[in-house]
KELUMMI-40523 format. One line per field, with one value per atom (N, C-alpha, C): atom name; residue in three letters; x, y, z; residue number from 0. Coordinates in steps of 0.2 Angstrom, whole numbers, plus 5000, padded with zeros to 4 digits. Each point is the difference from the previous one (the first is absolute). Example, Ala and Ser with C-alpha at 12.3 -4.5 7.8 and 13.67 -1.06 7.14 Angstrom:
// KELUMMI-40523
atomo (N:CA:C:N:CA:C)
residuo (ALA:ALA:ALA:SER:SER:SER)
xx (5066:4996:5004:4998:5004:4996)
yy (4972:5006:5006:5005:5006:5005)
zz (5039:5000:5000:4996:5001:5003)
num (0:0:0:1:1:1)
This chain:
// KELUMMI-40523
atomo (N:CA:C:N:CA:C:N:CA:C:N:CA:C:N:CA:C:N:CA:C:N:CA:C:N:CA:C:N:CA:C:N:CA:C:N:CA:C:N:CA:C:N:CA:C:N:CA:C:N:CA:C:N:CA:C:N:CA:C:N:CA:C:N:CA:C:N:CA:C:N:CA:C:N:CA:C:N:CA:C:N:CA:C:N:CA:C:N:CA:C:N:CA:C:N:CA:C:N:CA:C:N:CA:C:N:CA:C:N:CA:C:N:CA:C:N:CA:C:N:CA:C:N:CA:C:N:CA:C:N:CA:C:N:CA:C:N:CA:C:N:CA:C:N:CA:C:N:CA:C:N:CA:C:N:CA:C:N:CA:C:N:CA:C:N:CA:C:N:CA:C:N:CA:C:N:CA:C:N:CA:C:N:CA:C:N:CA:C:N:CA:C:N:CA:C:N:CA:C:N:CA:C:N:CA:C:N:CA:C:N:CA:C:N:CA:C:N:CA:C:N:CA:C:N:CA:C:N:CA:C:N:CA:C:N:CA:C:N:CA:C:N:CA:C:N:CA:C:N:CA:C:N:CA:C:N:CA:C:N:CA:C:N:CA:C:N:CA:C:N:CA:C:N:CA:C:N:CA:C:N:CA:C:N:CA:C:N:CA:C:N:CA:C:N:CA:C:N:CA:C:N:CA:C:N:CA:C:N:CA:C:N:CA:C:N:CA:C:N:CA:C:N:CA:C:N:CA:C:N:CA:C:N:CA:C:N:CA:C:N:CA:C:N:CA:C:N:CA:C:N:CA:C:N:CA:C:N:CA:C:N:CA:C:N:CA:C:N:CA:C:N:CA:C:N:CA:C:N:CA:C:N:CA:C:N:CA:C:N:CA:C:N:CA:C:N:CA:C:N:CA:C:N:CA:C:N:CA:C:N:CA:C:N:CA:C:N:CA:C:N:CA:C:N:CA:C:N:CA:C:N:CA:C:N:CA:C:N:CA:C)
residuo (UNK:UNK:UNK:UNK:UNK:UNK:UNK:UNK:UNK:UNK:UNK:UNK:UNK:UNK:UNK:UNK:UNK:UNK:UNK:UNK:UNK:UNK:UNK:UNK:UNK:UNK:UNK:UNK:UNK:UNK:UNK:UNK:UNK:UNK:UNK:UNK:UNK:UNK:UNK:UNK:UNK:UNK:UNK:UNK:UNK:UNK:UNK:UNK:UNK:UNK:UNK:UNK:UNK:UNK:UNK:UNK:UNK:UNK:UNK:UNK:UNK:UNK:UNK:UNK:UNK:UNK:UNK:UNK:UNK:UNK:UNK:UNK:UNK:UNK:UNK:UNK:UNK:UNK:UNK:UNK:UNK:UNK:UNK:UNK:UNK:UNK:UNK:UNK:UNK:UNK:UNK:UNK:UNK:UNK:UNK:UNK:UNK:UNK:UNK:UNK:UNK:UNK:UNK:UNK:UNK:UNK:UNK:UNK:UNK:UNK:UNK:UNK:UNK:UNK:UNK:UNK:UNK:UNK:UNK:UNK:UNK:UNK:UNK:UNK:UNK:UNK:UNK:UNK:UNK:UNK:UNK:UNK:UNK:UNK:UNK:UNK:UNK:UNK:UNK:UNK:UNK:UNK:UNK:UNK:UNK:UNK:UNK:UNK:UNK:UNK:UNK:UNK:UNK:UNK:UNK:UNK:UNK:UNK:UNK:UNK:UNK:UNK:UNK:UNK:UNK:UNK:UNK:UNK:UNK:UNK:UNK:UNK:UNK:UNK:UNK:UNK:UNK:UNK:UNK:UNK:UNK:UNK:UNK:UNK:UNK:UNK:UNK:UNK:UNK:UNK:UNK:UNK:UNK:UNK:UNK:UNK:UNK:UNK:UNK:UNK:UNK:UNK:UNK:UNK:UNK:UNK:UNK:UNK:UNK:UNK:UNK:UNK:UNK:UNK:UNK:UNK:UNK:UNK:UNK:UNK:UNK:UNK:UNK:UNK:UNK:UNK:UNK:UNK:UNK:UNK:UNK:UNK:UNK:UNK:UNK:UNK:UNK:UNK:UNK:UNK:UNK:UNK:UNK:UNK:UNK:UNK:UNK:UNK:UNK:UNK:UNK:UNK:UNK:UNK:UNK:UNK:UNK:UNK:UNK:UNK:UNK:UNK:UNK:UNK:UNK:UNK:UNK:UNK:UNK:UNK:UNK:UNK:UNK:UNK:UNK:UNK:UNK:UNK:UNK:UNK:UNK:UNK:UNK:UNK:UNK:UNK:UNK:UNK:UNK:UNK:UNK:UNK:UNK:UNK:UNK:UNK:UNK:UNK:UNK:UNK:UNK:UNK:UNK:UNK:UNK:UNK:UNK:UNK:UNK:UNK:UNK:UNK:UNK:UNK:UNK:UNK:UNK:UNK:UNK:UNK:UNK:UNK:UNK:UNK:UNK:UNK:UNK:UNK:UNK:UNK:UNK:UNK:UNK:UNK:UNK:UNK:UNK:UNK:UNK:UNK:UNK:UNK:UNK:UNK:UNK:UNK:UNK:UNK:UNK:UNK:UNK:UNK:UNK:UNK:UNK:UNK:UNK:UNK:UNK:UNK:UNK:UNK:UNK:UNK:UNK:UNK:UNK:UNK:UNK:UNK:UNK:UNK:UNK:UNK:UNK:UNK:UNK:UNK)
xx (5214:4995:4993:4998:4990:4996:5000:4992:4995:4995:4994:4995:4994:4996:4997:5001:4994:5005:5005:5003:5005:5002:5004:5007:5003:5008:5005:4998:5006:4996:4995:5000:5005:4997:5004:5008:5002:5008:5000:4997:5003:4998:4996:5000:5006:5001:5007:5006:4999:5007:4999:4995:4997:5000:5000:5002:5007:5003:5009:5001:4998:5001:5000:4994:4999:5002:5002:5004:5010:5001:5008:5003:4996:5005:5001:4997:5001:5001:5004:5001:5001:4998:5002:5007:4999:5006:5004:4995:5001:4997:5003:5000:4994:4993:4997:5000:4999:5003:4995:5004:4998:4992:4999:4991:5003:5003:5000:5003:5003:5004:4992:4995:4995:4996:4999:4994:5004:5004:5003:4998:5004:4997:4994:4995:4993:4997:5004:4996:4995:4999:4995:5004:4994:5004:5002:5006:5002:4996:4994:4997:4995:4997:5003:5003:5004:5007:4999:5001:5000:4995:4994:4996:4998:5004:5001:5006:5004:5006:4996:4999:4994:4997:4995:4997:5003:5006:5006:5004:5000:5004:4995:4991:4998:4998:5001:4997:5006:5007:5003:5005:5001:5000:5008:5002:5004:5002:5006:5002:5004:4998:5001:5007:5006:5006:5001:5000:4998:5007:4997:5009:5002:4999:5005:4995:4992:4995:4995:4998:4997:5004:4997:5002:4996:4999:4999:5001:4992:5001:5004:5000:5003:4992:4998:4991:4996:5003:4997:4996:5005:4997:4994:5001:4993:4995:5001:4995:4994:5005:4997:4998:5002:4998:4992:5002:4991:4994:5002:4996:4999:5003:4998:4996:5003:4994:4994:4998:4996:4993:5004:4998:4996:5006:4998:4994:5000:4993:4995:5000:4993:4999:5001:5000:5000:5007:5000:4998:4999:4999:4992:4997:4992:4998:5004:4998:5001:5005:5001:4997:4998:4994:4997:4996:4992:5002:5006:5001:4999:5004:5000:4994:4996:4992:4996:5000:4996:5005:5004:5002:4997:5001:5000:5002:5007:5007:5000:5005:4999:5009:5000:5007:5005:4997:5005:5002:4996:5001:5005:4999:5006:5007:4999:5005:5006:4995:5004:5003:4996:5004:5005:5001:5006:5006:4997:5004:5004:4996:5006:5001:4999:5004:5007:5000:5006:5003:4998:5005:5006:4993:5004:5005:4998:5005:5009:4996:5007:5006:4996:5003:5004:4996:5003:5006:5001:5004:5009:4996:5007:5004)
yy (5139:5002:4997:5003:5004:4995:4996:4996:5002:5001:5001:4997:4999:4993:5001:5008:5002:4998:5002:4996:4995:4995:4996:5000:4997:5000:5001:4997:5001:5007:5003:5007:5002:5001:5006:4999:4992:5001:5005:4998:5003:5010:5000:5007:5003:4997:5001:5001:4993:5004:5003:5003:5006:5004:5004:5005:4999:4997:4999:5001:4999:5004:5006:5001:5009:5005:4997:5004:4999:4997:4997:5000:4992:4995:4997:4996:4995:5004:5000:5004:4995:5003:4997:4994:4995:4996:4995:5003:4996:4995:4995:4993:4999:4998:5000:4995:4999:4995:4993:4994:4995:4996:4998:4998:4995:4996:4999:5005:5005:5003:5008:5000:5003:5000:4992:4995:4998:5002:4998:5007:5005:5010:4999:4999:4998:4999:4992:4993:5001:4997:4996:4997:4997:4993:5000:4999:5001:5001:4995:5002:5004:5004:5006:5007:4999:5004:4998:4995:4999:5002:5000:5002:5008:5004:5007:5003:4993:5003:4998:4997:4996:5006:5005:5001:5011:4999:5007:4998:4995:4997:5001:4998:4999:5009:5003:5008:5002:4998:5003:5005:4999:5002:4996:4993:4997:4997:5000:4993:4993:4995:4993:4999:4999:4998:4992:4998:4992:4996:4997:5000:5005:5006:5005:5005:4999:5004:5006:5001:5006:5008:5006:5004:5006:5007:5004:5003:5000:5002:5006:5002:5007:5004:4996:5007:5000:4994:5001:5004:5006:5008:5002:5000:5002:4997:4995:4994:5000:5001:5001:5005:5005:5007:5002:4998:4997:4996:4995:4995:5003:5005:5004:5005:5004:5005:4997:4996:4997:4997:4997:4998:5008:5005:5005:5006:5000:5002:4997:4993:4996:4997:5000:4996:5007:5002:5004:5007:5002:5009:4999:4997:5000:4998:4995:5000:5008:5000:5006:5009:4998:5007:4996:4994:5000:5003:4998:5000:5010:5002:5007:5005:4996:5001:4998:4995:4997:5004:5003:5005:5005:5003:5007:5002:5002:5000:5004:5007:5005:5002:5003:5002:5002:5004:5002:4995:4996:4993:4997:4997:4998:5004:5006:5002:5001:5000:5000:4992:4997:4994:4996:5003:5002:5002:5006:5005:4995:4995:5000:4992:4996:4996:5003:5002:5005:5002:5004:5001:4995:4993:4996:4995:5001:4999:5001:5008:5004:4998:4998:5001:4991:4996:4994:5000:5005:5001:5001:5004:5003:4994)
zz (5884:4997:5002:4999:5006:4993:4999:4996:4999:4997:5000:4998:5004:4994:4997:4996:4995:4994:4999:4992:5002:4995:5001:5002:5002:5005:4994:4994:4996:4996:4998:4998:5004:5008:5004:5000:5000:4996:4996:4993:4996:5000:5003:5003:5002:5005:5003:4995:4996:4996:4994:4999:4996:5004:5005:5005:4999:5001:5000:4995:4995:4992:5001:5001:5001:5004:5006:5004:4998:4994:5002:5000:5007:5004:4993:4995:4995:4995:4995:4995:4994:4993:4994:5002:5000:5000:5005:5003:5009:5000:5001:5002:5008:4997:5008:5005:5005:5004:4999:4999:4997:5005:4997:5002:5008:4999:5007:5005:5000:5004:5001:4994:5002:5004:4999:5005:5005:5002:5008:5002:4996:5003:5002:4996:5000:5005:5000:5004:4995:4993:4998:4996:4998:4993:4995:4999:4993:4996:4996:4997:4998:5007:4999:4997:5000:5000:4992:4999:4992:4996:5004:4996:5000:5004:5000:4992:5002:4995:4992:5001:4992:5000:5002:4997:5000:5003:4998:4994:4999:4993:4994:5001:4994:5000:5006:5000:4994:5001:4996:5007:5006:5004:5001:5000:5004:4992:5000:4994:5005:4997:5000:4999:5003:4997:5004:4995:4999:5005:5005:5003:5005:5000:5005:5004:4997:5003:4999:5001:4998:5001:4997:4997:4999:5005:4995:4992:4999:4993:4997:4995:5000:4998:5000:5000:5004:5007:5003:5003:5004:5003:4996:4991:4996:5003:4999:5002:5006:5004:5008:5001:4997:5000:4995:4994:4997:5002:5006:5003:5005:5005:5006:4995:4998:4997:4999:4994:5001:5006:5004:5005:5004:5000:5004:4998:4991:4998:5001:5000:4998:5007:5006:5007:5005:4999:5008:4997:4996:4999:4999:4998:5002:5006:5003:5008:5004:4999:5004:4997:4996:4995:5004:5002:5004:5007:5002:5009:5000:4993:5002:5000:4996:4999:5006:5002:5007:5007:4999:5007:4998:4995:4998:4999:4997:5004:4992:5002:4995:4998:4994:4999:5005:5004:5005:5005:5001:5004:4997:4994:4996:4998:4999:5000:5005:5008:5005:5002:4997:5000:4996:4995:4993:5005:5002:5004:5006:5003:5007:4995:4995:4998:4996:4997:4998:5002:5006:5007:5003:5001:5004:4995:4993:4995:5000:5002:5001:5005:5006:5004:5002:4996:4999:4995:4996:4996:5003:5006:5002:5004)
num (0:0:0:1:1:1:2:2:2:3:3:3:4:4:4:5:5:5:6:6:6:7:7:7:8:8:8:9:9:9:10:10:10:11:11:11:12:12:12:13:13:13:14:14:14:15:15:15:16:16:16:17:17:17:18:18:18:19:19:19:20:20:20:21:21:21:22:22:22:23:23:23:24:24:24:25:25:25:26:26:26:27:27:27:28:28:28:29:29:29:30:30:30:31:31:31:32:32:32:33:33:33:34:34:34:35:35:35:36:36:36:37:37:37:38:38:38:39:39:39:40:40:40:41:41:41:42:42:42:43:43:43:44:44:44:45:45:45:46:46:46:47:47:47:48:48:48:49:49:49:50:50:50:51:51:51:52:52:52:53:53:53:54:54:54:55:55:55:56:56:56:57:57:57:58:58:58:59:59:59:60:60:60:61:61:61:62:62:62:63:63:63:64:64:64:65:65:65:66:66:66:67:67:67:68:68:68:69:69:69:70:70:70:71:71:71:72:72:72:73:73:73:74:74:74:75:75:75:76:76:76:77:77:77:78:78:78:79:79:79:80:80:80:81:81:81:82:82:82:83:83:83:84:84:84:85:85:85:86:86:86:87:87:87:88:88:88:89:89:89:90:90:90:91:91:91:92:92:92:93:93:93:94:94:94:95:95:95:96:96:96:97:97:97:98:98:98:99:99:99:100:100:100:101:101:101:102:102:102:103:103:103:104:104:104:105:105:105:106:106:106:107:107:107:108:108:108:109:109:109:110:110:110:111:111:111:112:112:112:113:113:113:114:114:114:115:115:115:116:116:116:117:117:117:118:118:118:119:119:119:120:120:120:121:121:121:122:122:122:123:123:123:124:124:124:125:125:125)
């Protein structure tokens, strides 16, 4: 994984396994992989790692099993799924209403770019 120095190393963990929520690989129930065995995947510090898992636990995101480790929740998938929403009205959909404004960029532009995402959806499908 590609780091970035605009937000922190353990946000973009936890991003990650919020995507693996949402695409899933991690499903209500599934045991995640333990905080050293992530920060070696990593190559960062435990602590770290821990303090990714801390704050998927207090989201309501990860349960704590005291002794045997961490745990998708069972609300999980909601969970991530209203913190992306979220994220995606109030950050990225007003950036991208300005970029479509500062191009110019008119229905038909976007539709034809609907059009070959959906396409190459397809065709990943097969």
């Amino acid at each position: 994984m590609d780091f970035k120095t605009s937000k922190g190393i353990f946000l973009q963990i936890a991003d990650n396994l919020c995507r693996q929520v949402l695409d899933g690989t991690l499903k209500p129930g599934d045991r995640v992989p333990s905080v050293r065995d992530l920060a070696a995947e990593f190559e960062v510090n435990r602590n770290t790692v821990m303090r990714t898992y801390s704050n998927l636990e207090e989201a309501g995101i990860f349960d704590n099993k005291r002794g045997i480790g961490f745990f998708i929740s069972e609300n999980a998938l909601e969970l991530v799924k209203a913190g992306e929403r979220n994220v995606f009205f109030n950050h990225d959909l007003p950036e991208f209403m300005m970029k479509i404004k500062l191009l110019r960029l008119n229905s038909s532009d976007l539709v034809g770019l609907i059009t070959a995402i959906n396409n190459n959806d397809k065709d990943e499908d097969k």
